[in-house]
N, C-alpha and C positions, 0 to 999 in steps of 0.2 A: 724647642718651640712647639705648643699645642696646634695641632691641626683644626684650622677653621671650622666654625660649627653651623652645621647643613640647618637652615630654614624651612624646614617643610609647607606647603601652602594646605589651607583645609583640604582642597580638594588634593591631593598626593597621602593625606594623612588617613580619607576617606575609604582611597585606593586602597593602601594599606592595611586598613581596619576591615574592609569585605574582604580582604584577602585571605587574613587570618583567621575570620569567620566559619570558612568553607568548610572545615570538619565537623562546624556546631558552635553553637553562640548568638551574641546579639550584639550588633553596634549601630549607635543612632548620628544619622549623616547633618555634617555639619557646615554640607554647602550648599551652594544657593544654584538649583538646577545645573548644575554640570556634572553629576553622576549617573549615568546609565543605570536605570532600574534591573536588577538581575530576573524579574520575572515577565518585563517587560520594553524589548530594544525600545521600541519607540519611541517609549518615557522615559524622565528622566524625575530623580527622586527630589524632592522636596527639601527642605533644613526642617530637621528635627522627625525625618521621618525613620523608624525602626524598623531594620533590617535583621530577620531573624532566620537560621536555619536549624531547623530541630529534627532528629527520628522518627521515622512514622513508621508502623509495622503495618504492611498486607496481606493477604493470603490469595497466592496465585496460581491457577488454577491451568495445566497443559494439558492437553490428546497429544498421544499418542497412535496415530495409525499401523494399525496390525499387519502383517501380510494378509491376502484373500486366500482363500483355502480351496480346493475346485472338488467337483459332484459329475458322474459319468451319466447323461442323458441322450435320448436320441431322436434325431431329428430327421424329416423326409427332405430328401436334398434333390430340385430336379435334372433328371437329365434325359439325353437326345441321342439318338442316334439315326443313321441313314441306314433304310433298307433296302437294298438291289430290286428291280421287277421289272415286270415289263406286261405289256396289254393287248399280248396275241393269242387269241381263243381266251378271252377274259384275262381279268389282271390277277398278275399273283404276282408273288415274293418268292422271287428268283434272281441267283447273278447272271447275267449274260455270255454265253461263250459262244465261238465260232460253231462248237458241235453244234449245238444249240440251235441258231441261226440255220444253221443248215438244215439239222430237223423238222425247223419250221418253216423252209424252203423261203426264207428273205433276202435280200441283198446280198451279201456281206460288204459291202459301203455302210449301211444301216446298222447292220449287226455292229459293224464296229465304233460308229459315231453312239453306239447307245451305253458300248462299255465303257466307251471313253467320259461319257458324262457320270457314269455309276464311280469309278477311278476318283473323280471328283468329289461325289459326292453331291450332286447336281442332279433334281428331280426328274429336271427334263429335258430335250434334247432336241432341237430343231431337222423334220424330216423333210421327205419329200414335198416340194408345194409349199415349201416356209412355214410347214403348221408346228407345234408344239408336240411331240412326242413324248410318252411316259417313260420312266427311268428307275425309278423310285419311291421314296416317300420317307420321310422324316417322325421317329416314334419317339414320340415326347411320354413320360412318366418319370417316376417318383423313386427312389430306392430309401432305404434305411440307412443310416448312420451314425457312429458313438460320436460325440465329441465331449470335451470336459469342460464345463461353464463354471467359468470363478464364481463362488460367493463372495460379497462382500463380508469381509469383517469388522464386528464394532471397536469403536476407537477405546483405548487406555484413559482414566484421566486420573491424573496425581496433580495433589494442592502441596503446596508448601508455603511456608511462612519469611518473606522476607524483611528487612528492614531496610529503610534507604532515607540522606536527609534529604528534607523538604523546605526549599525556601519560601518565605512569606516577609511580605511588606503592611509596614501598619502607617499610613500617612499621619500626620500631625493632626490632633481634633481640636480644633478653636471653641473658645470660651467665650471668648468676647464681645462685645456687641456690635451690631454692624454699625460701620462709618459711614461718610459723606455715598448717596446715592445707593443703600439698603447694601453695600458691600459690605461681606465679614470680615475682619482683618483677620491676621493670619493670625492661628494660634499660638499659646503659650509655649515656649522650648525652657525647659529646665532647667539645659546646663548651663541657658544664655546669662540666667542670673547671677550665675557663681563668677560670670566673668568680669573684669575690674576696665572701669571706663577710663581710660590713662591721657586723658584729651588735652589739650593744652588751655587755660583760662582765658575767656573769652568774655567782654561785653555783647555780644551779638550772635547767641544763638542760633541756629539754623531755624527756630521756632518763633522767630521775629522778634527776641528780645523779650515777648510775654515768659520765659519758664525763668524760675528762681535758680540760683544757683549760690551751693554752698562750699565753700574751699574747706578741704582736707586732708593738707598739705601736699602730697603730690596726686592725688584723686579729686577729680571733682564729683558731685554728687548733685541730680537733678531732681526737684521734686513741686 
């Protein structure tokens, strides 16, 4: 017993036909909007419109980024430092020490609360009478220094030559004249003509009985 033979509907036949298309070719759809347009989800294709995917050669064009390369320059970098002192018999730049202190016949309470801010690094020092006492001072300047600052490098560019297919849609172009309210009708389809009108004989047309009709033997023929 032969195994039953599968019907396909246009639109399954449609499917089938962009399918086989996909490496290259052309096949023109045969249903009536229910095909997703391949160039376009939203749309959907037309009857009679041409579905083509063809080669298209480009030349495409990369960079390449280089590594940066680096150059020895030198730069003034600032820095600080604290200098020890103190403002007996004028100020000088000196650290403080008990000899010291005693040389200069001070406290030593004083003597010591001055080394203790110097320790610190702390200019000045609260003395006798809550006042401000000197201690130090802070020597801000500049030194030299190497460091290595990247150049930038310029980029590589290589072109090559690729090929890739390219789909394209060609809607259906109407010939015809426009109908009832300046409407086009749809265009001409080609292969609709080859098709055989198998309709059953009728007095009453869907055309209200106005169109002729000639019998030919299982074909009718409308003219």
């Amino acid at each position: 017993m032969k195994p039953p033979k599968i019907i396909l509907s246009r639109k399954s036949k449609d499917e089938k036909g962009l399918e086989s298309i996909k490496g290259g070719g052309e096949y023109t759809i045969r249903s009536r909007g229910k095909i997703t347009s391949p160039t376009n989800p939203s749309k959907t294709l037309s009857r009679g419109s041409v579905v083509s995917v063809k080669p298209k050669t480009e030349t495409v064009t990369t960079a390449t980024s280089n590594p940066p390369t680096y150059k020895s320059t030198t730069i003034d970098v600032p820095t600080s430092k604290f200098v020890s002192g103190d403002s007996q018999k004028g100020v000088k730049d000196r650290p403080t020490t008990m000899a010291l202190g005693k040389q200069l016949k001070e406290d030593p309470k004083k003597t010591a609360t001055r080394m203790d801010a110097q320790s610190k690094g702390e200019t000045s020092y609260t003395g006798r009478k809550g006042q401000a006492e000197y201690s130090g001072r802070i020597d801000k300047s500049f030194e030299k220094k190497k460091i290595n600052m990247p150049v930038p490098s310029k980029p590589t560019y290589k072109s090559e030559t690729i090929t890739k297919n390219v789909t394209s849609v060609k809607s259906p172009v109407s010939n015809a004249p426009a109908g009832r309210g300046g409407v086009t009708k749809r265009g001409h389809v080609e292969w609709l003509d080859r098709k055989s009108e198998n309709k059953a004989f009728t007095s009453k047309p869907n055309t209200g009985g106005r169109t002729k009709i000639k019998w030919t033997g299982s074909k009718v023929k409308r003219y």
